[in-house]
C-alpha positions in Angstrom: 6.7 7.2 -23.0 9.7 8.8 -22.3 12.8 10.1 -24.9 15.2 8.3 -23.2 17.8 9.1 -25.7 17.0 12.6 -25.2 17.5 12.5 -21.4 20.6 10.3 -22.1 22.3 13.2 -24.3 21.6 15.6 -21.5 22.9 13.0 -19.1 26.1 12.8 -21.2 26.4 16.5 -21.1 26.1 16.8 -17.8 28.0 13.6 -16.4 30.5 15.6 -14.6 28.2 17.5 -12.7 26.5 14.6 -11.2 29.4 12.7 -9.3 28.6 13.7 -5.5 31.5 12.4 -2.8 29.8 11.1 0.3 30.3 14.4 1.8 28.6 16.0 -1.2 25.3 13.8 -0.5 25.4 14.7 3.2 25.6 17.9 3.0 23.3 17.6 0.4 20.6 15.8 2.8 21.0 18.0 5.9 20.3 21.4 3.8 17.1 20.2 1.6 15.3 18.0 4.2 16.9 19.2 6.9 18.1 15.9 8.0 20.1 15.0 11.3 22.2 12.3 12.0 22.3 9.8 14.8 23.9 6.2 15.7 23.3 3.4 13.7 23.2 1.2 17.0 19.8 3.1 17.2 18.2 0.7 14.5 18.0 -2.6 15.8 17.9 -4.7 12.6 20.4 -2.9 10.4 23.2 -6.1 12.1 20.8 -8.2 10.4 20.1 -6.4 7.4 20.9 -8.5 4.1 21.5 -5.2 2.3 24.2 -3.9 3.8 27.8 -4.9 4.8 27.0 -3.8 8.7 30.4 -2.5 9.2 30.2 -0.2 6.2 27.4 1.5 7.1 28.9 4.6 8.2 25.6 7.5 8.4 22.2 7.3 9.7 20.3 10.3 8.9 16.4 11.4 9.6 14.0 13.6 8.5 11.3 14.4 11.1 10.3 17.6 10.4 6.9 18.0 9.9 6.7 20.6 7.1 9.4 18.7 5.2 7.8 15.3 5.5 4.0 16.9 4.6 6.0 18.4 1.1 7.4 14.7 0.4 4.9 12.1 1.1 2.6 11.4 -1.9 -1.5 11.3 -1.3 -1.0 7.1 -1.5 1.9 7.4 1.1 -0.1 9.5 3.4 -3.2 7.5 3.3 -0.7 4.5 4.2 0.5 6.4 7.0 -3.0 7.1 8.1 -4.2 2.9 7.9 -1.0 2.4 10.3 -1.9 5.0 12.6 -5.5 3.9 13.1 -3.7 0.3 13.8 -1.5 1.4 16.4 -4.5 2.9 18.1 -6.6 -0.3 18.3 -3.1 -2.0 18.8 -1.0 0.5 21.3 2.5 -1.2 22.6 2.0 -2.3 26.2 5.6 -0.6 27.4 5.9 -4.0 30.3 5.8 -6.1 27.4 8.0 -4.3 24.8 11.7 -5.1 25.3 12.9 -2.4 23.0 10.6 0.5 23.6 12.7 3.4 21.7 13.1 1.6 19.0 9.4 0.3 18.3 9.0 3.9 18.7 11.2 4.4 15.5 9.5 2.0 14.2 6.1 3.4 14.9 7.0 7.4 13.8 8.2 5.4 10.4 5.4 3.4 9.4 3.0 6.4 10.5 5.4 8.8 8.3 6.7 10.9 11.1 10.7 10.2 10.0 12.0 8.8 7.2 15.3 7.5 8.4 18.0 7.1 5.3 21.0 4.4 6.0 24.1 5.2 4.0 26.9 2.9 3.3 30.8 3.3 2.2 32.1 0.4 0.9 35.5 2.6 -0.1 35.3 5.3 2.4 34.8 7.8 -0.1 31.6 7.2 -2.1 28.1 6.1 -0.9 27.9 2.3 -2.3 24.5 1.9 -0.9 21.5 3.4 0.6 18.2 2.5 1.6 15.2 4.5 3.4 13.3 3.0 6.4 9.6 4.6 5.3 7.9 4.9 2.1 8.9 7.8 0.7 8.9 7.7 -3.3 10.3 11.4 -3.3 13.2 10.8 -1.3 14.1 7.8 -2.8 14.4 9.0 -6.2 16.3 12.3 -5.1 18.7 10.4 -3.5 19.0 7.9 -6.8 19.8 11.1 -8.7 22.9 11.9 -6.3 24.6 8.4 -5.4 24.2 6.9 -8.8 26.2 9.2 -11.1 29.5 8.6 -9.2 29.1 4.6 -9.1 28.6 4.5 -13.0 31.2 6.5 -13.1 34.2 4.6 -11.2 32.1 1.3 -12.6 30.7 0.3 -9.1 27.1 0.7 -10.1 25.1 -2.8 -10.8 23.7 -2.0 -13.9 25.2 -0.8 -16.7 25.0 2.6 -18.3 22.6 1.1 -21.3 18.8 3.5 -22.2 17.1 0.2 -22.6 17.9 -0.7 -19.3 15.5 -0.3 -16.4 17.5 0.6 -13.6 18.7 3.0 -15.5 15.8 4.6 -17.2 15.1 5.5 -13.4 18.2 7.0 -13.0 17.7 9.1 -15.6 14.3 10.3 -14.8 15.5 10.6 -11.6 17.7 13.1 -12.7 15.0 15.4 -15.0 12.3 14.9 -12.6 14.2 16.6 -9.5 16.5 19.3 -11.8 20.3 17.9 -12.4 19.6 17.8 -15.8 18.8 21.5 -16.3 
C-alpha cells in the first residue's frame, strides 16, 4: 500500500512546481514523445465525442514514432496490439467500401499501437481542462495526469477534490512519484 500522506507532503512541497500552462504541456509532449500536431477535423468522431466541448478542443497531437511507442506500451498493451493486428489481417478494409479510408487508417495504426493520438481541450484558453488518448497507452496517460492536474486543483477546476483518501487523487499523486515531479 502506498504512504499517501507521505507523497501528499512532497506534493505540498512541490505544488508550485507542478502548474503547467497549456503551452507548458505542449511543449512538454513534443520534446519527450516527440509528438506532432495535426487538425482535429482529422478525427471523425471527436464532433460526437461526449467528453469534450468540440469547440474547445484546441490540439491534436500524435506519437508515431516507433522507438518511442516500443518504450511506452506495456507487455499487456502490446499483446493487445498484436490480437488487433492479426484481426485486420483476416478482416483487411475493402478501400470501395470504406467511405472514410484515412481515417479508418487512424483508426487502424491506433488500435495496432502504431500512434497514440492525445486530444487536448481549453475550456479558458489558457489551461488544458481536458484530455483524452485515442490508444491504450497506460504510460502516457499517467504522464500526462501528472502535468494537467496540478494546475486544475490549483485554480479549483479539477473534479475531485484535493483529499489522500480520494481515488482520483491517489492517482494523481502516484502519478507524480512514479514519472519524477516529486523528486
Amino acid at each position: 500500500m502506498k504512504n499517501y500522506e507521505s507523497l501528499y507532503k512532497k506534493y505540498l512541497h512541490r505544488k508550485d512546481h507542478l502548474c503547467f500552462t497549456k503551452e507548458d504541456v505542449e511543449r512538454i509532449i513534443i520534446k519527450k514523445f516527440k509528438a506532432t500536431s495535426f487538425p482535429k477535423e482529422y478525427l471523425l468522431d471527436l464532433k460526437n465525442d461526449d467528453h469534450f466541448e468540440y469547440d474547445k478542443i484546441y490540439k491534436c497531437f500524435v506519437i508515431d514514432d516507433p522507438q518511442i511507442l516500443h518504450g511506452l506500451y506495456s507487455d499487456e498493451e502490446r499483446k493487445c496490439h498484436r490480437e488487433e493486428l492479426l484481426d485486420h489481417r483476416e478482416n483487411p478494409l475493402n478501400p470501395r467500401k470504406v467511405k472514410e479510408w484515412d481515417y479508418n487508417h487512424i483508426l487502424m495504426d491506433e488500435l495496432e499501437g502504431r500512434r497514440i493520438d492525445i486530444v487536448l481541450e481549453s475550456k479558458d484558453g489558457e489551461v488544458i481542462t481536458e484530455f483524452k488518448l485515442r490508444n491504450m497507452c497506460e504510460a502516457v496517460g499517467g504522464y500526462l495526469n501528472a502535468l494537467v492536474v496540478g494546475i486544475l486543483l490549483e485554480r479549483g477546476l479539477a473534479e475531485y477534490p484535493e483529499d489522500i483518501h480520494d481515488d482520483y487523487f491517489q492517482y494523481y499523486l502516484e502519478n507524480l512519484e512514479k514519472y519524477g515531479f516529486l523528486d
